[in-house]
N, C-alpha and C positions, 0 to 999 in steps of 0.2 A: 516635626522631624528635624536632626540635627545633623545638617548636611556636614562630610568629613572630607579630606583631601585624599586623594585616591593613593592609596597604599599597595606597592604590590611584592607581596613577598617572594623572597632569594627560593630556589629551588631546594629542597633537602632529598642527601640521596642516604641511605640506611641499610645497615645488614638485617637480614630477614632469617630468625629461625625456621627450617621444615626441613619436610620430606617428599618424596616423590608420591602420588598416588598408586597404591598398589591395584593388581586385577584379583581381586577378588568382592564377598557379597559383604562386608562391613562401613559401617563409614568409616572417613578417613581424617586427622586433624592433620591440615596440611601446612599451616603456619601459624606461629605468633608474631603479628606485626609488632614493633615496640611504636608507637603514635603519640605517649606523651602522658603526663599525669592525670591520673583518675577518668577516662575514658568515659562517656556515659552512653549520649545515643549514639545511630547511625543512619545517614541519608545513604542511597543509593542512587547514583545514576547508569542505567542500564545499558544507554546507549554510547556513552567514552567510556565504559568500562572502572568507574572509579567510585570511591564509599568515600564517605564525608565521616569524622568523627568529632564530637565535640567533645577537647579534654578540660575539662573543669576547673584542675587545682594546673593547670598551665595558661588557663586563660585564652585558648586557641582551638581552631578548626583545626583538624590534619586529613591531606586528600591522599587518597591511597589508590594506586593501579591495583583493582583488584584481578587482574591478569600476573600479573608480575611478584605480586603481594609486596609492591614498594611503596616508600612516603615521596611522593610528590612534592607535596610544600605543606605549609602552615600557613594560617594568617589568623594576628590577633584581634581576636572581636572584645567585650567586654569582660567583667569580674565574676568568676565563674558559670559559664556556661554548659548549661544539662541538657537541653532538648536540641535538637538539628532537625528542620525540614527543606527538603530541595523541592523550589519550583520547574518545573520542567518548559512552561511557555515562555516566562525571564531566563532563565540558568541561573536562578539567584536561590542562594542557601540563608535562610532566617535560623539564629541562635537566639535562645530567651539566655542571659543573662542577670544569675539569680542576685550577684549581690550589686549591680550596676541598676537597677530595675528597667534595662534596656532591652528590644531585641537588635541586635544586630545582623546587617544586610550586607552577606560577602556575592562578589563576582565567584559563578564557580567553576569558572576557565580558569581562572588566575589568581583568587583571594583575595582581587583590589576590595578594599571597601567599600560599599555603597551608600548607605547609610547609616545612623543608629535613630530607633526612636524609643520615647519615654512610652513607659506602659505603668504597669501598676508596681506595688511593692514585691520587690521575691518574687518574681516571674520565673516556674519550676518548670513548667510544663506548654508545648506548641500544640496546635491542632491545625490539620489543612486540608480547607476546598476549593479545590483547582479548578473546579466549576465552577463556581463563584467567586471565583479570584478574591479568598478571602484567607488570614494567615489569624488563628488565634493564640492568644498568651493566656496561661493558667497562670490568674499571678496568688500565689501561697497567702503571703503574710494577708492581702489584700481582701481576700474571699472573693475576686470578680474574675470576668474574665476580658481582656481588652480584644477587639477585636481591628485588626488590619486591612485598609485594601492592598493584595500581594502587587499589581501593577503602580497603584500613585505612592506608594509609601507612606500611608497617613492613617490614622487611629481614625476610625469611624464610627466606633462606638463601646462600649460597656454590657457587659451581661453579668447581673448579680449569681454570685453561685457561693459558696460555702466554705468556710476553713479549712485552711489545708489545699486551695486550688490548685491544679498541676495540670497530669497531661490529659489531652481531651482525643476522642478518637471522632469523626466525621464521616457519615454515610453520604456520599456523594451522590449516591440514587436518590434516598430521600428528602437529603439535605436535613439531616436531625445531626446534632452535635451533642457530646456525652464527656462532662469534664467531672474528674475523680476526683474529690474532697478529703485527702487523704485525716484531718483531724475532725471530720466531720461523718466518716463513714459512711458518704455518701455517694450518689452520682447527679449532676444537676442535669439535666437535658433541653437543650435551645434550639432553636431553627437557625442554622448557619445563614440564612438568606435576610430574615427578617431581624433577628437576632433577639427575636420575643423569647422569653421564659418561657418553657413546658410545662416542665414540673422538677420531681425529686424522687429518685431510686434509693432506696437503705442497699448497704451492700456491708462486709464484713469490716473486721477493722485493719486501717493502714490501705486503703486504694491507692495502687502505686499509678497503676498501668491500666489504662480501656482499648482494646481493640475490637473493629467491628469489619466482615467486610462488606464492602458497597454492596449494596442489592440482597446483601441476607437476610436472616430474621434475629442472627445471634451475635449477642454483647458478651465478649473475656474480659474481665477484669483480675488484677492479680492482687490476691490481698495478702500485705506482706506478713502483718501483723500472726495470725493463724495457720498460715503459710497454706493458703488454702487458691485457687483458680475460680472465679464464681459463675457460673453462664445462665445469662438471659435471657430471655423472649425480648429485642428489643421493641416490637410492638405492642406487650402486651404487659411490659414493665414487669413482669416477676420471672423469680428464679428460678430455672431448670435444673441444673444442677449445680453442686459441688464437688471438684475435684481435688485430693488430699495431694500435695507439693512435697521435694524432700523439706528446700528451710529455706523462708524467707524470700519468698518472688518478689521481683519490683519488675520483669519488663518479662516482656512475652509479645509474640508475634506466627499471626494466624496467615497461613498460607491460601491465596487468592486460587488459586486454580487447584489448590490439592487437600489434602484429607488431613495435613499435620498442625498442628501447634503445638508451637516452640514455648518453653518457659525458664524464663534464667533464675537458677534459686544462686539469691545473694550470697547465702551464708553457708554453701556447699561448693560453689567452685563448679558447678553442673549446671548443663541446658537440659531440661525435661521434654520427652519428644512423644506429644498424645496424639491418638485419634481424635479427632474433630465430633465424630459420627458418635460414637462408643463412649468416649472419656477415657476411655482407657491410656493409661502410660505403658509406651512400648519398652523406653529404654530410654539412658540415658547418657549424656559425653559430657566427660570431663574437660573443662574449658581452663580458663584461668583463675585468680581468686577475684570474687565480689562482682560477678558476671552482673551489669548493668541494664543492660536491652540485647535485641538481635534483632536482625531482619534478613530474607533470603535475596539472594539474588537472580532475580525474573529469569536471567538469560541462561544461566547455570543449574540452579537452585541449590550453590550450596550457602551453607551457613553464614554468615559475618554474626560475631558475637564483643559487645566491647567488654573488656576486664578492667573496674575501676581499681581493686587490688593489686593488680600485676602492669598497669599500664600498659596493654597490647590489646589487640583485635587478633582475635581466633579468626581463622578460617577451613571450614571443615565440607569435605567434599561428601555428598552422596550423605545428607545429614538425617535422614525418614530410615534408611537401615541401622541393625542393632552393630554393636561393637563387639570384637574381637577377645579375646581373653579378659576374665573377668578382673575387673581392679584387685589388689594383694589387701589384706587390711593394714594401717596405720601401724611401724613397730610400737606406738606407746599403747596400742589400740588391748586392753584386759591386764593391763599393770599396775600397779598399786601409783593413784595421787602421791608425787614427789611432796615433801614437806614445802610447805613456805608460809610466810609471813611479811602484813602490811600493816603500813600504820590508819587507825581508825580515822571518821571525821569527827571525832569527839574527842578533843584533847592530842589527837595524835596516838592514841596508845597502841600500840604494835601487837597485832592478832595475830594465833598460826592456826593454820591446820588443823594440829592435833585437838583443838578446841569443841570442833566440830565432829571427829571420828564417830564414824558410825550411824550420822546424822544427814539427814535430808538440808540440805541448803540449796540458796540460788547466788549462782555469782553474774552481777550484770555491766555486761559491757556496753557503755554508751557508742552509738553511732552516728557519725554526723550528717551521713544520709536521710 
């Protein structure tokens, strides 16, 4: 553990885009918080009222009154951070820290820092049991997974798991832990207690996201690649269903006391809002671009959604009801591809368009995600 000198960051106060809740039976987007570049997860604390976000390409936590829908403060933890878990018995918030290979350990009254410790390479993804006061790292490049004690601060041990390691989701009832293998298309499954090996789940390709909740029977996985939602039998290791996504899931988040899950599709700008029971998609809210994760708020249950695109956090009130007037289409949406033209990776030679008229092609955009 690499004890740090206690840093406590300046207050930031910020205009907030929204609107007032209306009385009627839709839901409602009530704000875009602006919290900072490429926004990914989000911690909730239910009892000060306030959402954790960790922004990536800023290198910082940002705490947000989710009453107020303001930015509280910042504090910088390590080289891009993607996962955020808040401990509730510390008040301490753990960031995995993808290109530091660190998590770091903020106070989360104040953002002072608390610690950083080393973990494995490319730490993408957290997992937490707060029954076992235990804090796990998905480390990617690494294929393990590091495991923490959340009270002493210190690396306790190692759980081998598969290419691609990330975020892991943990049955508190059971104590089984389930980390997603995103270039291995798998899910590895451990005993958060013992931290023995189980075994190995096949799932589709590109596992972003595993959610479970405590005491169920059923594992959501989001798989970005097919853009597909996978569900489990977490007992009994195979799969129940598949759910069709509009494009590109990486975060999703299954509601504890209610009937909903939420799905952020990356590559649409939309939360997808299912039945649990059914599978069915009720409908869907437009969020911001490159919707990252979500999670509700116990005391409210509305929405927090992070937008890695647009750098905000939606917050949408009454988010299980359908939406009001249907979206307009896209003006470019049934017009003819404008010409253009780029140079090859061959020589440089300059293609157009017209090349291809009338022709089946794929044009691919790399993502750094």
């Amino acid at each position: 553990m690499d004890e740090r000198a206690e840093q406590r960051p300046a207050e930031v106060h910020e205009v907030v885009e929204g609107a007032a809740c209306r009385a009627d039976v839709t839901h409602r987007v009530l704000a875009h918080v602006r919290v900072g570049a490429g926004p990914e997860a989000i911690a909730v604390d239910a009892d000060t009222r306030r959402a954790f976000v960790a922004c990536s390409r800023d290198n910082v936590v940002t705490a947000v009154d989710m009453d107020r829908c303001a930015v509280m403060w910042r504090a910088g933890v390590g080289t891009e951070p993607i996962p955020v878990v808040f401990d509730p018995p510390t008040r301490r918030l753990f960031t995995a820290d993808a290109r530091s290979d660190t998590v770091t350990v903020l106070d989360a009254d104040s953002g002072a820092r608390v610690a950083q410790i080393r973990v494995g390479a490319y730490p993408a993804g957290l997992g937490h049991d707060v029954v076992r006061r235990r804090v796990f790292s998905g480390d990617t490049a690494a294929g393990t997974v590091t495991a923490i004690d959340a009270d002493r601060l210190e690396v306790i041990g190692t759980v081998p798991a598969e290419a691609g390691a990330g975020s892991i989701a943990v049955d508190t009832v059971t104590a089984r832990a389930y980390c997603t293998n995103f270039l291995s298309s798998s899910l590895t499954v451990f005993d958060s207690a013992t931290l023995r090996p189980l075994g190995r789940v096949a799932v589709g390709d590109g596992p972003c996201k595993a959610e479970v909740v405590p005491g169920g029977d059923l594992l959501y996985v989001a798989e970005s690649l097919p853009s597909t939602v996978v569900v489990l039998s977490a007992s009994e290791g195979r799969v129940v269903a598949r759910m069709p996504t509009e494009r590109a899931p990486v975060g999703l988040h299954a509601t504890e006391g209610g009937r909903q899950l939420y799905v952020c599709n990356r590559g649409a700008g939309t939360v997808g809002v299912y039945d649990r029971r059914t599978g069915a998609e009720s409908h869907r809210i437009t969020v911001g671009n490159g919707p990252g994760d979500c999670v509700t708020d116990p005391a409210t249950g509305k929405l927090l959604v992070s937008n890695a695109g647009s750098g905000t956090l939606t917050v949408v009130d009454r988010p299980w009801l359908p939406g009001g007037q249907p979206a307009t289409a896209h003006p470019a949406e049934g017009r003819r591809l404008p010409d253009f033209s780029l140079p090859d990776l061959r020589g440089g030679r300059i293609r157009t368009t017209r090349e291809w008229a009338e022709k089946r092609y794929v044009i691919n955009f790399f993502a750094s995600w």
